[in-house]
C-alpha positions as CSV (number, residue, x, y, z in Angstrom):
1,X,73.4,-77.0,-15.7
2,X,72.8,-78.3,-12.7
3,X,71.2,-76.0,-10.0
4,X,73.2,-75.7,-6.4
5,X,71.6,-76.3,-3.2
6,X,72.8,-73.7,-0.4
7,X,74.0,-76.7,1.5
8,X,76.0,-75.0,4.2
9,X,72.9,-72.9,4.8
10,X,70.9,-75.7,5.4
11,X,72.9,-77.3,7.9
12,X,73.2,-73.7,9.6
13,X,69.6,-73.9,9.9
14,X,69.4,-77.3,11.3
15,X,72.0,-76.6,13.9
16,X,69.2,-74.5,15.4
17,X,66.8,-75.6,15.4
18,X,64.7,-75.1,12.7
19,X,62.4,-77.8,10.9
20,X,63.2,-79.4,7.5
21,X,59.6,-77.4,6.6
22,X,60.5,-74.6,7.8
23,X,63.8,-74.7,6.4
24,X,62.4,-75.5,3.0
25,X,59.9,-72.5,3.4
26,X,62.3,-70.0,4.0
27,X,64.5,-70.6,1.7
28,X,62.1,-70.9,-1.4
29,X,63.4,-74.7,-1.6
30,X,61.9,-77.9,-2.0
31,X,61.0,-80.2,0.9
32,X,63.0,-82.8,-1.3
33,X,66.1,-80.8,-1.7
34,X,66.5,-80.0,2.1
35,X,66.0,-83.8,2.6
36,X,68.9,-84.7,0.4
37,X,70.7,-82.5,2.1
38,X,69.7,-84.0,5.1
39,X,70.6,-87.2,4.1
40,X,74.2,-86.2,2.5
41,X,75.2,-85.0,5.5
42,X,74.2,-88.2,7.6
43,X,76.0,-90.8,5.5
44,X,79.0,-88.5,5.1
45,X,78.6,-88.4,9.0
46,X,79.1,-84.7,8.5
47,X,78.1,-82.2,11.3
48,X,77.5,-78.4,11.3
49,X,80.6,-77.6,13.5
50,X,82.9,-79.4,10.8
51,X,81.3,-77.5,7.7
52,X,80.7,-73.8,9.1
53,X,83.9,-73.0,8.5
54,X,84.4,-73.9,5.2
55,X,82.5,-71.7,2.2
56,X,79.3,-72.7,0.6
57,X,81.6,-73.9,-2.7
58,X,84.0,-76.5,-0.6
59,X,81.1,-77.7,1.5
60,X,79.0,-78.7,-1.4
61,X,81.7,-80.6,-2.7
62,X,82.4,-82.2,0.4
63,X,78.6,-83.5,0.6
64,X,78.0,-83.9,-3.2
65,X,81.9,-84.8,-5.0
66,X,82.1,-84.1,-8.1
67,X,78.1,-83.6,-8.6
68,X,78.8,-80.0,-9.9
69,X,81.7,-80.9,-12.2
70,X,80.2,-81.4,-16.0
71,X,81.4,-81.4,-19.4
72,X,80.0,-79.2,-22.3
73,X,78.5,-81.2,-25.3
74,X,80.0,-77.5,-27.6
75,X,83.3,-77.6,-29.0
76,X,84.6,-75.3,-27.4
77,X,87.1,-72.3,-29.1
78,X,90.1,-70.6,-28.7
79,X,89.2,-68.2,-26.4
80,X,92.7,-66.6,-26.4
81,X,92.6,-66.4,-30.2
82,X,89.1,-65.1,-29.8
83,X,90.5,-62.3,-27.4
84,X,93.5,-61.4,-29.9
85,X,91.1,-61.7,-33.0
86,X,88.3,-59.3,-31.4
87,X,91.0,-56.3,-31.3
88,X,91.6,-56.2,-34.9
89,X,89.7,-53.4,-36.5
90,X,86.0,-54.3,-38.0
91,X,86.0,-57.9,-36.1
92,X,83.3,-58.2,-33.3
93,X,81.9,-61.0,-31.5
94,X,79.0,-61.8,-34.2
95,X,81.5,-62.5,-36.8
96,X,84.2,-64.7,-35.1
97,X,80.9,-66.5,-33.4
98,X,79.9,-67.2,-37.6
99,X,83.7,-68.1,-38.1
100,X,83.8,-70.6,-35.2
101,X,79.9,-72.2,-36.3
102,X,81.8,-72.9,-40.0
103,X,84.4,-74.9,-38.4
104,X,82.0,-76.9,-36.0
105,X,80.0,-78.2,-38.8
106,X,82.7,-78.6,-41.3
107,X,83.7,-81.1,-38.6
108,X,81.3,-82.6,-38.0
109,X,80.7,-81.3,-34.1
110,X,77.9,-79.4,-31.8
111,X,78.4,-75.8,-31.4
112,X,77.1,-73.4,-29.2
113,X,74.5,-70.6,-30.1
114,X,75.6,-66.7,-30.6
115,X,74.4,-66.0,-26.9
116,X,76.4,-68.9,-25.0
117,X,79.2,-68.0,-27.1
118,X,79.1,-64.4,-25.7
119,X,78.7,-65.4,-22.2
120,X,81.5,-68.1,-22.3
121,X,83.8,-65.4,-24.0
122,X,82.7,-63.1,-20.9
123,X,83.6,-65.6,-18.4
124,X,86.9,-66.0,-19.9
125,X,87.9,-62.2,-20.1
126,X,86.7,-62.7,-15.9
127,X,88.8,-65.8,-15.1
128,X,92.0,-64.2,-16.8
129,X,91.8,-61.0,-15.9
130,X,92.1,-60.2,-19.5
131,X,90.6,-56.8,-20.9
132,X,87.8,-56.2,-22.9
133,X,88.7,-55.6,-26.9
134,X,84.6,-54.2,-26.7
135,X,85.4,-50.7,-26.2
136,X,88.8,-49.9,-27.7
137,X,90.6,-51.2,-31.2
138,X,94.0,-51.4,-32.2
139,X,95.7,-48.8,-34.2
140,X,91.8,-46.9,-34.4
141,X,92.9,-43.5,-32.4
142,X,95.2,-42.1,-30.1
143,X,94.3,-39.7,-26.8
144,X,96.3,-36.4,-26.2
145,X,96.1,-33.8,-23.9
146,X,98.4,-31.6,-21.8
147,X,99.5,-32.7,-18.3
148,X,98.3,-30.5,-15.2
149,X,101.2,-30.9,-13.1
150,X,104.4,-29.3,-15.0
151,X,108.7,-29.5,-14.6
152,X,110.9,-26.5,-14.8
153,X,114.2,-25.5,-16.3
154,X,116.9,-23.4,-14.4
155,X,119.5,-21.2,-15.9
156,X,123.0,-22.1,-14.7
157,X,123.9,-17.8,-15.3
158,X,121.2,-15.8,-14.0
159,X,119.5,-18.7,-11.5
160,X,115.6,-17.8,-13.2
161,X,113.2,-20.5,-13.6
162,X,111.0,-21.5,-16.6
163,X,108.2,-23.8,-16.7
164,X,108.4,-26.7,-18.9
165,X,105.2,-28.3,-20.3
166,X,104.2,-31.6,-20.9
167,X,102.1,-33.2,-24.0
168,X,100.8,-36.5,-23.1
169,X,99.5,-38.9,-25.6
170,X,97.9,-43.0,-25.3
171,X,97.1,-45.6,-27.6
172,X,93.8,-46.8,-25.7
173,X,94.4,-50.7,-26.8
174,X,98.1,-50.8,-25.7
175,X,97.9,-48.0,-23.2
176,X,101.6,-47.4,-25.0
177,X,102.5,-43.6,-23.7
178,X,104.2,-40.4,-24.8
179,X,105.2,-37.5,-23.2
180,X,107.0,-34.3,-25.1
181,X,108.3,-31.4,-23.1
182,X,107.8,-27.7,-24.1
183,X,108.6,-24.1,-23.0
184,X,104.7,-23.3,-24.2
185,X,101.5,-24.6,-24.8
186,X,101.0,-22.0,-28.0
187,X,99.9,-23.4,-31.5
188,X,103.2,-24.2,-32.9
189,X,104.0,-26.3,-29.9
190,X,100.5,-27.9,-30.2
191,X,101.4,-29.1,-33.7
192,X,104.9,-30.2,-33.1
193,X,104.0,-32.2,-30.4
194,X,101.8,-34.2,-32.8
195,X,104.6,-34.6,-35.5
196,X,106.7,-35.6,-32.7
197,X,104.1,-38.2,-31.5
198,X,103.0,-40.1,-34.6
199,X,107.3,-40.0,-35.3
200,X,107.5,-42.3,-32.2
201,X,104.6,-44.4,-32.8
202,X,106.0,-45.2,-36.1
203,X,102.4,-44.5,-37.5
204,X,99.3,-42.6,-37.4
205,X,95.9,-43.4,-36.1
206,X,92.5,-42.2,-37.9
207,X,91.4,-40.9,-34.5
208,X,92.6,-38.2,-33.0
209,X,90.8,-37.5,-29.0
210,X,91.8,-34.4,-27.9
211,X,90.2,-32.0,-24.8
212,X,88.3,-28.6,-26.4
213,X,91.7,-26.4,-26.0
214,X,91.6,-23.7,-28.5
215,X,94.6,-24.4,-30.0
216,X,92.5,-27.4,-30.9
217,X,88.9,-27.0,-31.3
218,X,87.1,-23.3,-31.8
219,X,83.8,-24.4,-31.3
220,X,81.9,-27.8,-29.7
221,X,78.1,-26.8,-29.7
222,X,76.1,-28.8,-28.0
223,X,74.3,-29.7,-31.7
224,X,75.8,-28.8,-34.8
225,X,78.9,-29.1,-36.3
226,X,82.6,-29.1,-34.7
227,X,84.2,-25.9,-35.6
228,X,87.9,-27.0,-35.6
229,X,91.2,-25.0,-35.8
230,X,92.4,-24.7,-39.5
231,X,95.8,-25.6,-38.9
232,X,94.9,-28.2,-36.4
233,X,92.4,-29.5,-39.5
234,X,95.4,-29.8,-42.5
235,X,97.9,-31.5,-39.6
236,X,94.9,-34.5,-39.0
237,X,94.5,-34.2,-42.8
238,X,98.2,-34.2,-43.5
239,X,98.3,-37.8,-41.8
240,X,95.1,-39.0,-42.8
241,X,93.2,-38.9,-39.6
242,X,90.3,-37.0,-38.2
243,X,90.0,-34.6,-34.9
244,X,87.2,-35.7,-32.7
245,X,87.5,-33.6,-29.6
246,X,85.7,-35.3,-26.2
247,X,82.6,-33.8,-24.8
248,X,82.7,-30.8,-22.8
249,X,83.4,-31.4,-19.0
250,X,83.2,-35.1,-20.1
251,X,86.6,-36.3,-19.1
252,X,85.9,-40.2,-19.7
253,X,85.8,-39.5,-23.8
254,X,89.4,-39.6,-23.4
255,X,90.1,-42.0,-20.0
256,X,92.9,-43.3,-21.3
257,X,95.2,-40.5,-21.4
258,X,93.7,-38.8,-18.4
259,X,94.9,-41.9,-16.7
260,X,98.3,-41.6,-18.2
261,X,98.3,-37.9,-17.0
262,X,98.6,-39.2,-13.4
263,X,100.9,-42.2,-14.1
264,X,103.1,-39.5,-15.4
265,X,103.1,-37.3,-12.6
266,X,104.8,-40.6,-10.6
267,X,107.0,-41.7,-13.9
268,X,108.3,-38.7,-14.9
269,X,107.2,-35.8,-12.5
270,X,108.3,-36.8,-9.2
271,X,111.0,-39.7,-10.4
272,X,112.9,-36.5,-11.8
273,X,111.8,-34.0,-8.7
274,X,115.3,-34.0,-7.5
275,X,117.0,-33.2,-10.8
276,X,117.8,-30.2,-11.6
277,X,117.9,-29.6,-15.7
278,X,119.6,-26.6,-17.6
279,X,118.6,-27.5,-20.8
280,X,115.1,-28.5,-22.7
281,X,117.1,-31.3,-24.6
282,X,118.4,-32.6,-21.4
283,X,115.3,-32.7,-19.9
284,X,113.3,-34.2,-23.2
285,X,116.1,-37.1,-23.0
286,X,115.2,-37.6,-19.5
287,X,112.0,-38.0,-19.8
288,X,112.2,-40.2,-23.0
289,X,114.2,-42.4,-20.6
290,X,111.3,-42.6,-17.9
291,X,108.4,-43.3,-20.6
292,X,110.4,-46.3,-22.1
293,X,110.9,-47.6,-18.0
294,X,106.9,-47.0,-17.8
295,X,105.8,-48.5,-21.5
296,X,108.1,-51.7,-20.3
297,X,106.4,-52.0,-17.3
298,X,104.6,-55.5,-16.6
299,X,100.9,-55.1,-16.3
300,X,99.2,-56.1,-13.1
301,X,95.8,-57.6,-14.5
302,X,96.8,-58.9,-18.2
303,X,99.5,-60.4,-19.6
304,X,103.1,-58.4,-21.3
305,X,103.8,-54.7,-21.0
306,X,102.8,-51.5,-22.9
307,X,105.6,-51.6,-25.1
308,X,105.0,-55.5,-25.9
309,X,101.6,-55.2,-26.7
310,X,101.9,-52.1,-28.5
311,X,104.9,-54.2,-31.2
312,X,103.4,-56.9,-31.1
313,X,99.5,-56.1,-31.8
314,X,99.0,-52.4,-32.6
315,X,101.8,-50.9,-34.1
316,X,101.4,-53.4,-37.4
317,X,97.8,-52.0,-37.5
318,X,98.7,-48.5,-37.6
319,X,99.3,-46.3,-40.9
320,X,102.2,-45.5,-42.3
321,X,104.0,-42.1,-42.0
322,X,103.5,-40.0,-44.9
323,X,106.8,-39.4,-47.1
324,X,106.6,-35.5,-46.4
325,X,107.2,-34.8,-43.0
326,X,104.5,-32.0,-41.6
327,X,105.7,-28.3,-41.5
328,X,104.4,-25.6,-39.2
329,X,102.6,-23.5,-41.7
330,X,100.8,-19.5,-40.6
331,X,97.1,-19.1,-42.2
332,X,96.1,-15.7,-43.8
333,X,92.5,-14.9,-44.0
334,X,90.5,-13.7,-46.7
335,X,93.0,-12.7,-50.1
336,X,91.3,-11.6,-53.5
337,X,92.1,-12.9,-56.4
338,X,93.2,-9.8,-58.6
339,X,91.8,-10.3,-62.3
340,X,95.6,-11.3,-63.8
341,X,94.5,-14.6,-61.8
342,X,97.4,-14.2,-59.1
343,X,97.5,-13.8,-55.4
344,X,99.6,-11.3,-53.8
345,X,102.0,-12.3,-50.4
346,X,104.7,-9.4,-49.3
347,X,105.1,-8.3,-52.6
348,X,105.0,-10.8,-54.7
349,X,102.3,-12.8,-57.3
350,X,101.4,-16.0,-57.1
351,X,99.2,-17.3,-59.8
352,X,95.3,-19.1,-59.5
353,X,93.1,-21.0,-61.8
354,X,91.5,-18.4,-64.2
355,X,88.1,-19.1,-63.1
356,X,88.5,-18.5,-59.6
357,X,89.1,-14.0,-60.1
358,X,87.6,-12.2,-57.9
359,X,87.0,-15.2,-55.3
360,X,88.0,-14.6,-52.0
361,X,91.1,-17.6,-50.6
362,X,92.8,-18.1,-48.1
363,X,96.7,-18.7,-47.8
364,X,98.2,-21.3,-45.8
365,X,102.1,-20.4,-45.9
366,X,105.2,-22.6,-44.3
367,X,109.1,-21.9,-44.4
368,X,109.4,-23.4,-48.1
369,X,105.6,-23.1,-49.3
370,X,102.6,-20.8,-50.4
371,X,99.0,-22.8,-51.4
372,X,96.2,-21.3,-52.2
373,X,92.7,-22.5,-50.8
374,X,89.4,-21.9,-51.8
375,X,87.2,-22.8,-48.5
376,X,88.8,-26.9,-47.8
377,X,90.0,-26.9,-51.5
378,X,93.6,-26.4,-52.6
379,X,93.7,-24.3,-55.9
380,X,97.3,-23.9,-56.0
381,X,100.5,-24.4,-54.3
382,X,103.6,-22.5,-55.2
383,X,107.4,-22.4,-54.0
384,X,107.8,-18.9,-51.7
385,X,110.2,-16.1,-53.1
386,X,112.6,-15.1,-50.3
387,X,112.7,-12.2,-48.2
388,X,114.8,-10.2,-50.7
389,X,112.7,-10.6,-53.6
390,X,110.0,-8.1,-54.5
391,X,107.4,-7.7,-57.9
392,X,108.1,-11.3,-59.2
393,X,105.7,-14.3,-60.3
394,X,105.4,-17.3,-59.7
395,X,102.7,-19.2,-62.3
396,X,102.0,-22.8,-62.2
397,X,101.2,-24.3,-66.0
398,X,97.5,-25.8,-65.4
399,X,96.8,-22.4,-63.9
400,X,96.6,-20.8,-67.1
401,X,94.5,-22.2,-69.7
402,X,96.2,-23.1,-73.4
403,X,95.3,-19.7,-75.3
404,X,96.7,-17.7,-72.7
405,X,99.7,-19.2,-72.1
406,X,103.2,-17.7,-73.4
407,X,105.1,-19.2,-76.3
408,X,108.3,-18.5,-77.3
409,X,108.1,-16.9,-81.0
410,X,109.9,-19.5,-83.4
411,X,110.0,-19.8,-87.3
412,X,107.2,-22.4,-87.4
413,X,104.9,-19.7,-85.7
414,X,106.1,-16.7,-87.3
415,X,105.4,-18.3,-90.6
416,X,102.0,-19.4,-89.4
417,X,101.2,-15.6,-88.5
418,X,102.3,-14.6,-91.9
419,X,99.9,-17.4,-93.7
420,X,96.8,-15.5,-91.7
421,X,97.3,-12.4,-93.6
422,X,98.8,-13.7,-97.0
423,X,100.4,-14.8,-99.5
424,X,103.0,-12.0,-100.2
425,X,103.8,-11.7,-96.5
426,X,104.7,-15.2,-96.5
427,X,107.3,-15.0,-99.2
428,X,108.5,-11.3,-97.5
429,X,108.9,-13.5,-93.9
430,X,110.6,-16.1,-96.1
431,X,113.0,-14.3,-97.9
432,X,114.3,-12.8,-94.5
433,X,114.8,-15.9,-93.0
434,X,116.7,-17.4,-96.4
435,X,119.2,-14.0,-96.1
436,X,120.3,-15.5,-92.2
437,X,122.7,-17.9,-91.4
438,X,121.0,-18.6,-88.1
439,X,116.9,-18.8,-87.8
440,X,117.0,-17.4,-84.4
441,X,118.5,-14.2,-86.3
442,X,115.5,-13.5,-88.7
443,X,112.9,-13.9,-86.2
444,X,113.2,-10.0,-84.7
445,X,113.1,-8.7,-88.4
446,X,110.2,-10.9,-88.9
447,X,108.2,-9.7,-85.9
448,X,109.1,-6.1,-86.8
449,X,107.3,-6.9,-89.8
450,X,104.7,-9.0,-88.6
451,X,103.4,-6.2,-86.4
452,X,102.8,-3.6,-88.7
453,X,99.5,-5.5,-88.7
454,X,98.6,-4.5,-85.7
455,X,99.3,-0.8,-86.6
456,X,97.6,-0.8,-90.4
457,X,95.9,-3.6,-90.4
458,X,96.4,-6.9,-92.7
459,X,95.5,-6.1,-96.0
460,X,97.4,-3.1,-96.4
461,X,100.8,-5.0,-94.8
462,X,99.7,-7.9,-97.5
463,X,99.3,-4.6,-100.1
464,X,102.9,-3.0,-98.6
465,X,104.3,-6.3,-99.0
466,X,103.5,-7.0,-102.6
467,X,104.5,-3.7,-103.7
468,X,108.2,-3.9,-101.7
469,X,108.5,-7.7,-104.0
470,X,107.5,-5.4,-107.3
471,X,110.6,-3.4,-106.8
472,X,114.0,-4.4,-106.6
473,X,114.5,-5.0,-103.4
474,X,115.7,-8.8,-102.6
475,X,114.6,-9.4,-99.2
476,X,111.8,-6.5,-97.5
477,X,112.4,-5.6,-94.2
478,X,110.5,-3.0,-91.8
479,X,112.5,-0.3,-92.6
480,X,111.3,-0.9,-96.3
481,X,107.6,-1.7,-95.4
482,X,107.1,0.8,-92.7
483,X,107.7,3.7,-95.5
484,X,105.2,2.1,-98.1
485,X,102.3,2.0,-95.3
486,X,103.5,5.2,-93.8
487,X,103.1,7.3,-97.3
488,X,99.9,5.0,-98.3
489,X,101.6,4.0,-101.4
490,X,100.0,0.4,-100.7
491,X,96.8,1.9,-101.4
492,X,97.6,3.1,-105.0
493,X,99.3,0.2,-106.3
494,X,96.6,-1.6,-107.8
495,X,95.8,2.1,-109.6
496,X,100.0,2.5,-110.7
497,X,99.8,-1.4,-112.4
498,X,96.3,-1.0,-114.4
499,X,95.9,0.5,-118.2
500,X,94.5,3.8,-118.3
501,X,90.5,3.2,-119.6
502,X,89.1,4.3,-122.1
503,X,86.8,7.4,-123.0
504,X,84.2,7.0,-125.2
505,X,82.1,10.0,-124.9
506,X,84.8,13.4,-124.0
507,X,87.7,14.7,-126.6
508,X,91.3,13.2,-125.8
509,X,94.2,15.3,-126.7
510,X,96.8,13.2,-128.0
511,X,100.5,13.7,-127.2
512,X,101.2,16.1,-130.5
513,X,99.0,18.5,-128.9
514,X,100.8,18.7,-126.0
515,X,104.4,18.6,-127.7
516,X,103.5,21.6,-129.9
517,X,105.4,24.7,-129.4
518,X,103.4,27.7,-127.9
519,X,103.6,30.8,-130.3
């Protein structure tokens, strides 16, 4: 590139007085250069009264046309494709500088190194007044905040007035704005201003900037962790972002929307100052009416509006909306988990992986809801019992493991309870189920039965059994069996079906000695 002489300052100098040496000297030029200048000036029979009013750009090119004008030997690229291409997420200037050197040699042309190509970008972001895609991406994170200055309703009956609130939220790349009104600045407000916001974008970004409110944040040491607000936590969660509060006292971490916090105050503020609202949805439609004037306002330094840029480059970049809209949900602290494996809320149980009894959870409870977390881990979630209800369960299937669970008693495992003890109960379960016309009748007969193993144990039932088939009664039931245990004539039977033995070594009377008469 060729190196400009400070003509017009060398003709200054000559005009009075001053030596083309001395000239030369001052300057930190060469003696050569203040001669050409010299020269140029002579043949173009320019003098210093014709040039001094002129800057040191047009005078040059009135004594040297066209010496400053060159061509580059580099292709050159799209800088406006650059400039769109640089504010989609993970591109930066290394890659599209890799991107453009694969297309100059593929054909066939000279292109220009890594640090020429982030100059010339530089120079073109100068020259168009365009912004810099360095600092923010599209559809990467989204600044909120409440606004300082506030609006007020007025009721039409008594005359009092109430102060309405404002939440402000930007998307950095677009600068695209919301604004929701509210009667407080409380919790629930805090959340439902978020819902409301990622509703109008259409989307949710993986950022969330927000100011250390304590609806917000509950702790920003100056090293360590973020301690954030649980509820504020599962909302960023429930659309797949994350909460990274600003600095403290460091308002720049979030420009953007401190910038729109004053652009409001002239949008909406004091556009509406002379309005008098008697309702918060009149209002909130009011000022839904201003942002959409103030997003479709042309910008002054770069090309389109909020709300073209915001269609048109971010809002295809943002994520989608998840299928369940967020609920407002309360947080209890600190619930045991009673050994029965359920959790107890007004009255009523709701049930908890076995292996977590006796661990200490917290509840996280919305109009429809109840889950169960262990630390950031959901054990459990549960539909709530109303108001009205009181002592009832609610138990979810995988929360109770397979031997524990309830089974509705059928043949199949009545019969299979029977073949544990024995044969003979078998055939006294069958036979009761053969004397019903419907199955479903024999099965309380055969659980009366059944559980007379629990009282007496299985081998006397298996002994009862076998003597209640030994008589003549077709089909055994309890009220046959429980008598037999009950009198422990299951324990003799094997001694009533046995021949007497024999006695080899005492004196048996036979039965004539026993049928003779006493004299």
């Amino acid at each position: 590139m060729v190196r400009k002489i400070k003509a017009k300052r060398i003709l200054q100098l000559r005009a009075e007085g001053f030596s083309g040496r001395t000239i030369a000297s001052s300057q930190g030029i060469s003696r050569n250069s203040v001669a050409e200048v010299f020269n140029a000036a002579d043949a173009a029979s320019r003098s210093w009264d014709e040039l001094k009013d002129l800057n040191e750009e047009e005078a040059y090119q009135l004594l040297f046309p066209g010496r400053s004008e060159h061509e580059s030997v580099f292709v050159q690229p799209d800088w406006s494709k650059t400039h769109k291409e640089l504010a989609k997420v993970g591109t930066n200037l290394k890659l599209l500088h890799a991107e453009y050197a694969d297309q100059a040699k593929a054909s066939g042309a000279a292109f220009m190194g890594y640090d020429r190509f982030c100059k010339s970008y530089q120079r073109h972001v100068l020259e168009h007044g365009a912004t810099s895609r360095v600092e923010h991406k599209a559809g990467i994170s989204v600044e909120v905040d409440w606004s300082g200055p506030t609006m007020s309703l007025h009721d039409p009956v008594t005359g009092q007035r109430s102060t309405v609130y404002l939440f402000v939220a930007c998307l950095p790349f677009s600068r695209y704005a919301f604004v929701e009104p509210c009667l407080d600045m409380k919790q629930d407000s805090w959340m439902l201003c978020h819902a409301a916001m990622f509703t109008a974008f259409g989307g949710s970004a993986p950022r969330i900037v927000c100011d250390n409110l304590k609806t917000g944040v509950i702790k920003h040491p100056a090293e360590g962790e973020i301690v954030l607000n649980d509820a504020y936590r599962h909302l960023a969660e429930h659309y797949s972002a994350a909460v990274l509060p600003g600095r403290v006292r460091k308002p720049k971490d979030k420009s953007s929307v401190e910038n729109t916090v004053g652009h409001v105050a002239t949008w909406v503020i004091a556009s509406l100052r002379q309005t008098r609202f008697t309702s918060l949805d009149a209002l909130r439609a009011a000022v839904y009416r201003q942002m959409a004037a103030y997003n479709a306002q042309p910008f002054q330094k770069r090309a389109g509006s909020r709300q073209s840029v915001f269609r048109e480059e971010e809002h295809p970049l943002l994520r989608p909306l998840p299928v369940v809209p967020y609920e407002i949900s309360t947080w209890v602290q600190e619930r045991k988990v009673a050994k029965n494996s359920y959790v107890t809320w007004k009255k009523n149980f709701y049930s908890v992986l076995l292996k977590h009894v006796g661990a200490t959870v917290d509840l996280r409870i919305t109009s429809k809801t109840l889950e169960v977390y262990l630390q950031s881990q959901r054990l459990s979630s549960h539909l709530l019992f109303d108001a009205a209800t009181v002592n009832q369960y609610r138990t979810n299937d995988a929360d109770i493991p397979p031997e524990r669970k309830y089974r509705s008693w059928d043949e199949n495992r009545l019969r299979g309870w029977a073949h544990r003890i024995g044969p003979n109960t078998v055939e006294v379960i069958d036979k009761i189920f053969v004397s019903v016309p419907v199955a479903e009748q024999g099965i309380n007969p055969a659980l009366a039965v059944l559980r007379l193993s629990s009282k007496y144990g299985a081998p006397r039932l298996e002994n009862a059994c076998f003597v209640a088939l030994a008589s003549r009664i077709r089909s055994p039931r309890y009220g046959h069996l429980h008598p037999i245990l009950q009198n422990r004539q299951d324990e003799h039977w094997k001694e009533a079906t046995l021949p007497p033995a024999e006695n080899s070594t005492g004196y048996v009377r036979g039965s004539d000695y026993y049928s003779r008469t006493t004299r």
